[in-house]
C-alpha positions as CSV (number, residue, x, y, z in Angstrom):
1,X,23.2,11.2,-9.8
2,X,26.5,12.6,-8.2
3,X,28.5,9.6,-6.3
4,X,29.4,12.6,-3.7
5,X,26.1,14.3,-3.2
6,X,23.1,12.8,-1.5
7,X,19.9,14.2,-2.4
8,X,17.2,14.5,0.5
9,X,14.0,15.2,0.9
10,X,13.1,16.8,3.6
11,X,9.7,17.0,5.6
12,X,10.1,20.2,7.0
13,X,6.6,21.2,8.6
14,X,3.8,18.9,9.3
15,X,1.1,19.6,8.2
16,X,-2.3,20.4,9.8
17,X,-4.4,20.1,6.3
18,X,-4.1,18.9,3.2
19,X,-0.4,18.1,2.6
20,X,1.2,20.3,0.0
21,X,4.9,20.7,-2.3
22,X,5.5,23.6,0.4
23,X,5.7,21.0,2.9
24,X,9.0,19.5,1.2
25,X,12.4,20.8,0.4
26,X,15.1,18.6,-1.3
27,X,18.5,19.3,0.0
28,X,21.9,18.5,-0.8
29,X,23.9,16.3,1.9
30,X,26.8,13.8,2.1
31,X,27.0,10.6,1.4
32,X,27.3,8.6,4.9
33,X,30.2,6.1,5.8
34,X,28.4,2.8,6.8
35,X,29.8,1.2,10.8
36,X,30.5,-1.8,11.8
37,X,27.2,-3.9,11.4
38,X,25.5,-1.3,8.5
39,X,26.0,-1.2,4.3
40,X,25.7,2.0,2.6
41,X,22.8,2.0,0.1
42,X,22.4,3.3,-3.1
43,X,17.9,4.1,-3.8
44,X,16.8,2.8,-7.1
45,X,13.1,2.8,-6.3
46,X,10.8,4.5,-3.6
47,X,7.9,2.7,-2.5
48,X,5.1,5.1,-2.2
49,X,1.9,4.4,0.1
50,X,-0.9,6.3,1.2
51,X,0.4,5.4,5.2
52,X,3.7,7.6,4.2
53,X,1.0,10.2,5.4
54,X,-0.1,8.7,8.4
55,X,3.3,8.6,9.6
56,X,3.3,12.4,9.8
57,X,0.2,12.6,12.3
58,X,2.4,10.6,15.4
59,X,3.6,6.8,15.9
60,X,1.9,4.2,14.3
61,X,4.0,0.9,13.4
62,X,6.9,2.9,13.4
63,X,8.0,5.9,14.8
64,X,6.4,9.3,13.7
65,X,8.5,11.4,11.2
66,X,9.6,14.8,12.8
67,X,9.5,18.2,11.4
68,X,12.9,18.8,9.5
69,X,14.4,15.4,8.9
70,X,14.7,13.1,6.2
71,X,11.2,12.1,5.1
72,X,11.0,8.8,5.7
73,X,10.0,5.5,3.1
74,X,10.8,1.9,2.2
75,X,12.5,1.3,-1.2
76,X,14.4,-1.1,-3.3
77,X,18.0,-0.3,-3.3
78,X,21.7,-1.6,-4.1
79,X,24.2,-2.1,-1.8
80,X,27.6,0.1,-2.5
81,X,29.6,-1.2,0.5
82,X,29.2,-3.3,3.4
83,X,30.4,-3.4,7.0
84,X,28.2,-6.8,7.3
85,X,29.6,-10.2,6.8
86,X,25.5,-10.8,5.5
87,X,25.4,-8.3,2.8
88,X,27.9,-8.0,-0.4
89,X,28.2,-4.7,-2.9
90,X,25.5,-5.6,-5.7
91,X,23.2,-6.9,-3.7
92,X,19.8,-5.7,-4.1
93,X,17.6,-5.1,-0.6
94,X,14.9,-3.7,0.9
95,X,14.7,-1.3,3.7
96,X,13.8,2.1,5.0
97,X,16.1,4.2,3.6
98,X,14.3,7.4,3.5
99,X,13.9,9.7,0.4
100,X,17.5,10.3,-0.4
101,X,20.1,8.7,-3.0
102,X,22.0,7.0,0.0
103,X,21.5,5.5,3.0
104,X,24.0,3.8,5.6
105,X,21.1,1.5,7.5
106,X,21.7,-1.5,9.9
107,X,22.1,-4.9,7.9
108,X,19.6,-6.3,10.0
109,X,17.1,-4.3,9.2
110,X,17.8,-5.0,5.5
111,X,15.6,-7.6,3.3
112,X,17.8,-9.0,0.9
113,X,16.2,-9.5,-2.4
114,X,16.4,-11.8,-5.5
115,X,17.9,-10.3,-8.6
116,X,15.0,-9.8,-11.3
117,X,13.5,-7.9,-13.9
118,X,11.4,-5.8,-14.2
119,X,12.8,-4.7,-10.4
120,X,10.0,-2.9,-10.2
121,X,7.9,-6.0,-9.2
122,X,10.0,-6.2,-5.5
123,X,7.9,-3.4,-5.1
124,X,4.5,-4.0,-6.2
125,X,3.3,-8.0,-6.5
126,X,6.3,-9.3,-4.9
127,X,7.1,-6.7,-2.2
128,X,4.8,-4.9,0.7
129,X,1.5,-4.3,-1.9
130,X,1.2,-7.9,-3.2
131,X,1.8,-9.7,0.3
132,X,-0.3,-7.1,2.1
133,X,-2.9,-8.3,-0.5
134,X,-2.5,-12.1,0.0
135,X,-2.3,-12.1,3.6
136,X,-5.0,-10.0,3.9
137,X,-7.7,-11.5,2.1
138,X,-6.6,-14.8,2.4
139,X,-5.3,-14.8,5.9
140,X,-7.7,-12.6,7.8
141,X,-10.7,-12.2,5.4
142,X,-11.2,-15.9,4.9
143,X,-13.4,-15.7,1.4
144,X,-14.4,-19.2,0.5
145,X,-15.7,-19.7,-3.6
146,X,-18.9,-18.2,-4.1
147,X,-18.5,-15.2,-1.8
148,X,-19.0,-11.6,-2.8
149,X,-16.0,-9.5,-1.6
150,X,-15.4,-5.9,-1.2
151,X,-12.8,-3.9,-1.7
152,X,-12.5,-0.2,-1.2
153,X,-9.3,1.9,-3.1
154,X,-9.5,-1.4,-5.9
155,X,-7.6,0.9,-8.1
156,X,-4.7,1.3,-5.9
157,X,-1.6,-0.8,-5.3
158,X,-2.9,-3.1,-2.9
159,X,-6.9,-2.9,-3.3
160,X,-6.3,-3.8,-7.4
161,X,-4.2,-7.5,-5.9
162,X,-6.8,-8.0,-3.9
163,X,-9.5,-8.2,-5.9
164,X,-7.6,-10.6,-8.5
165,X,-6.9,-13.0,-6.0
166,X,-10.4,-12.9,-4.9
167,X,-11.5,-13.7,-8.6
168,X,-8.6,-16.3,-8.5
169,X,-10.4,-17.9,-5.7
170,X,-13.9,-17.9,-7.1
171,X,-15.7,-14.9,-5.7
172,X,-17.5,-12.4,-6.7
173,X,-15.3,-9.5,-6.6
174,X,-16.9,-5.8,-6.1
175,X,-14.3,-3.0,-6.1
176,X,-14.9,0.5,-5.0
177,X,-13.0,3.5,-7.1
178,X,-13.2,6.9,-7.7
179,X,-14.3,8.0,-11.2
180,X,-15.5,6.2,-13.8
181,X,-12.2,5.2,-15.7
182,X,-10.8,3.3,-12.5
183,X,-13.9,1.7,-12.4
184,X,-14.3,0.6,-16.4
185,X,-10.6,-0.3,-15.7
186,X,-11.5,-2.8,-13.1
187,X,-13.9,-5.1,-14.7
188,X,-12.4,-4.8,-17.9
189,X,-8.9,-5.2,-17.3
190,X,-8.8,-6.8,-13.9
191,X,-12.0,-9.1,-14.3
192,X,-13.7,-7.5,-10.9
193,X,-17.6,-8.4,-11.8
194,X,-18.7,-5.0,-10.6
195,X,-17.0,-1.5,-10.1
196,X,-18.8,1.1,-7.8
197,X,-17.6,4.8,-8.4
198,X,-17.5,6.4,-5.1
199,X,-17.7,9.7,-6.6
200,X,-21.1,9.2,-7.6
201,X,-22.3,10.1,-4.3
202,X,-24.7,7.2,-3.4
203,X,-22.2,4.4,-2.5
204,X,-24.5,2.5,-0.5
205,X,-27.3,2.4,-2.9
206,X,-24.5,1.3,-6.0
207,X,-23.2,-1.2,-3.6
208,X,-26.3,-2.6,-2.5
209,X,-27.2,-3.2,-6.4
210,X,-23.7,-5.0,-7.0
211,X,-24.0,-7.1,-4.2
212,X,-27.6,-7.8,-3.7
213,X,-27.0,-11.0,-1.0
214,X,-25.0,-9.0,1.0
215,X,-21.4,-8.4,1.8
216,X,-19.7,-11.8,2.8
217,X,-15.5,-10.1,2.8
218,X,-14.7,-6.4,2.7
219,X,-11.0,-5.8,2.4
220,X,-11.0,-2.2,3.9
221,X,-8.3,0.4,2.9
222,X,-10.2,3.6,3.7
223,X,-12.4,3.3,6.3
224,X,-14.8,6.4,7.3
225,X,-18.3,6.7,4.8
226,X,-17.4,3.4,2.9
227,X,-16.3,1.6,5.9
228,X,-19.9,2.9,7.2
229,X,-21.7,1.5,4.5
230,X,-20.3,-1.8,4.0
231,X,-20.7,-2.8,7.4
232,X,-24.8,-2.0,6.9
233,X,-24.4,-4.6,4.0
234,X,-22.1,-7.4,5.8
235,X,-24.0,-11.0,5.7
236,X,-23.9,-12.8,9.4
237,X,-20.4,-13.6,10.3
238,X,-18.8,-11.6,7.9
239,X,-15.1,-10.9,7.9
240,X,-14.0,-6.9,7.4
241,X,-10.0,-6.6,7.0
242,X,-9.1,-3.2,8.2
243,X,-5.7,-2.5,6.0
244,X,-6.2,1.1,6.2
245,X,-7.6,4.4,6.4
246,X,-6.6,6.5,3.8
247,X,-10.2,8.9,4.0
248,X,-8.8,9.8,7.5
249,X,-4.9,10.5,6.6
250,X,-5.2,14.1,4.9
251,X,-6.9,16.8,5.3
252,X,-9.6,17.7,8.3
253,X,-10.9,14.6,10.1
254,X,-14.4,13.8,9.6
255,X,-17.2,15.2,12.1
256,X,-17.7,11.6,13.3
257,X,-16.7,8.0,12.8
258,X,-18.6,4.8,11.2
259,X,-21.6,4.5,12.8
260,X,-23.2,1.2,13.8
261,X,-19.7,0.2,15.4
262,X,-20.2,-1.7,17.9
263,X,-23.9,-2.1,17.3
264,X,-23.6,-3.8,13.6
265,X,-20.5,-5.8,14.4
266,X,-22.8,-7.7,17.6
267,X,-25.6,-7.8,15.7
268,X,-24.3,-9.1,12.8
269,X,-21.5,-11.8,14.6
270,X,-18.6,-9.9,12.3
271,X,-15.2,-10.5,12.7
272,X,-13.1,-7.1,12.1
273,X,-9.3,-8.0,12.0
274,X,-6.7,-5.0,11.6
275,X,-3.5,-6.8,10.6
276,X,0.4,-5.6,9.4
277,X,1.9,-7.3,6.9
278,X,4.9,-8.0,8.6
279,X,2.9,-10.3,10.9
280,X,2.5,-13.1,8.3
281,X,6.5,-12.4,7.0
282,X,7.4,-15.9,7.9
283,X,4.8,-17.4,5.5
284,X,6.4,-15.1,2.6
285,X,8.1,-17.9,0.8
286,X,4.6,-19.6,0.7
287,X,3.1,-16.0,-0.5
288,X,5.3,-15.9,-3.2
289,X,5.6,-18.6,-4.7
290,X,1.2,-18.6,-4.8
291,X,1.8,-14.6,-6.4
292,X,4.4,-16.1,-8.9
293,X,2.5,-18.8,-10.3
294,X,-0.6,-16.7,-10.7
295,X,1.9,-13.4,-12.5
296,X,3.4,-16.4,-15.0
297,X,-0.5,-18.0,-15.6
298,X,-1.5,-14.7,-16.7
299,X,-4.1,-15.2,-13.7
300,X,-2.8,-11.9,-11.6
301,X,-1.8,-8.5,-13.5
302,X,0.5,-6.0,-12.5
303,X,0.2,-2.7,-12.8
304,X,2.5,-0.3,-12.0
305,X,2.6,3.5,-11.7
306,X,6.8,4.5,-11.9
307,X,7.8,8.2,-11.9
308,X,11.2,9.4,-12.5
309,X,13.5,11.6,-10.5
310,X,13.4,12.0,-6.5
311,X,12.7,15.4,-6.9
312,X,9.4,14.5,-7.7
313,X,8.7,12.0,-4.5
314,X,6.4,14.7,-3.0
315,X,4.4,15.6,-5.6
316,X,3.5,11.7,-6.8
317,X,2.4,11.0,-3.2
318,X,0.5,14.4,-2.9
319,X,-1.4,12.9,-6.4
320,X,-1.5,9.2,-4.7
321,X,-3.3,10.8,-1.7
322,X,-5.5,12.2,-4.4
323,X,-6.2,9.1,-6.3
324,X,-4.2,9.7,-9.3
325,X,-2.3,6.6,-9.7
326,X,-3.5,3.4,-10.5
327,X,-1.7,0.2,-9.1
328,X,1.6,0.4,-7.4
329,X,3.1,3.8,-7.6
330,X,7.0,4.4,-7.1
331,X,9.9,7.0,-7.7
332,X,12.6,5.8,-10.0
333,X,15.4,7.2,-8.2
């Protein structure tokens, strides 16, 4: 990496379908001079998640990203120079920086981060993934020992945390994947007690086998079919956490919606939370000292899914939309 040249990738047409490499170009910029109240940033590693997508179809928690600028994406990165009495060169923060070597960005909206290693982890169990997980489940889905819980995308960076803590906590931990290695990975690596392959084509029925008293917790991260057969499963006052929905982000949306919404949800007494991480940010310290203990125990693992070289951002989260990666994926920058 050149210390003059600043690498970007650009979004340069949203698309309508399926995202695709031809909706990216990288480009060659300068390096920006940080103002009064900014640091310039140098990206070690970008965070990768399946709502990088959903920021292209309009605003969600953030603004929309527009045709021809920076694409845009959180990452881990060091500070070069500061114009910010808070923020020192070295020091290693979090922020939206965008895909691009170097970023000037407002100090305040900066996370400063502890020095470790692997650094990787600020990313996955430590970072946005493994506190989306914790609050999540914990916070919102409520499971208490003896529960079966759900998760849907278990493979992926938050759904594979989810499911672990769940088993930490004494449930019984269903996880739903697509293909049969994610699934073989799950109960034997991560100790789920039952993995249903999506893929298969009869979800419900595989689902209904793993969890014959019903579905007490379903941590939902793609809504659409799955969501649709869960909720036919829930037990009476069952919690759903609605994390995301990663069926609806690419490609054509489906010709309708989960059905038996509200219907189900009455019927049933469910509770159906949506929720943003950053809600439960002043509990972090709490969240992290829980994630720590469990990594050192050998209670939670961490997988991780690192690619190398910015130029290959857009294709790694063209093969995350696809299900390619399993745990947290990430450009090494």
């Amino acid at each position: 990496m050149s210390d003059t040249v600043n690498r970007q990738i650009l979004l340069v047409e949203k698309p309508t379908g399926k995202l695709g490499p031809e909706h990216f170009k990288i480009v060659q910029g300068t390096v920006p001079e940080p103002k009064d109240g900014e640091a310039l940033v140098r990206t070690r590693y970008i965070s990768l998640d399946a709502a990088n997508r959903a920021w292209m179809h309009g605003a969600t928690y953030r603004a929309a990203v527009e045709a021809n600028t920076v694409m845009a994406g959180g990452s881990i990165a060091e500070v070069v120079a500061s114009r910010a009495s808070s923020l020192a060169p070295g020091d290693i923060v979090f922020g939206d920086t965008g895909w691009q070597d170097y970023a000037a960005v407002p100090a305040k909206h900066l996370n400063k981060m502890p020095k470790m290693e692997p650094m990787t982890h600020l990313l996955s169990v430590y970072g946005i993934a493994g506190l989306t997980a914790y609050f999540g489940l914990l916070h919102v889905g409520k499971p208490k020992q003896g529960e079966a819980v759900v998760v849907s995308a278990a493979a992926g960076s938050v759904g594979s945390i989810v499911g672990q803590i769940a088993k930490i906590k004494g449930c019984n931990v269903i996880g739903i994947a697509g293909g049969k290695d994610k699934c073989q990975w799950l109960t034997s690596e991560l100790g789920f007690d039952a993995a249903v392959d999506y893929k298969d084509g009869a979800t419900f029925k595989a689902l209904r086998s793993a969890a014959p008293k019903g579905i007490d917790v379903y941590f939902d991260n793609v809504g659409g079919e799955i969501l649709e057969a869960c909720l036919s499963l829930m037990n009476n006052r069952g919690r759903i956490a609605c994390c995301g929905a990663i069926s609806q982000y690419d490609g054509v949306p489906l010709a309708h919606g989960p059905r038996g919404v509200p219907g189900l949800i009455v019927v049933k007494r469910l509770v159906m939370q949506g929720f943003i991480v950053m809600d439960f940010m002043d509990q972090s310290a709490a969240a992290l000292a829980d994630l720590q203990s469990w990594v050192a125990s050998g209670k939670l693992k961490v997988q991780e899914d690192v690619i190398d070289g910015i130029e290959n951002t857009p294709k790694a989260l063209i093969g995350l939309l696809a299900g390619e990666n399993r745990g947290k994926r990430m450009v090494k920058v």
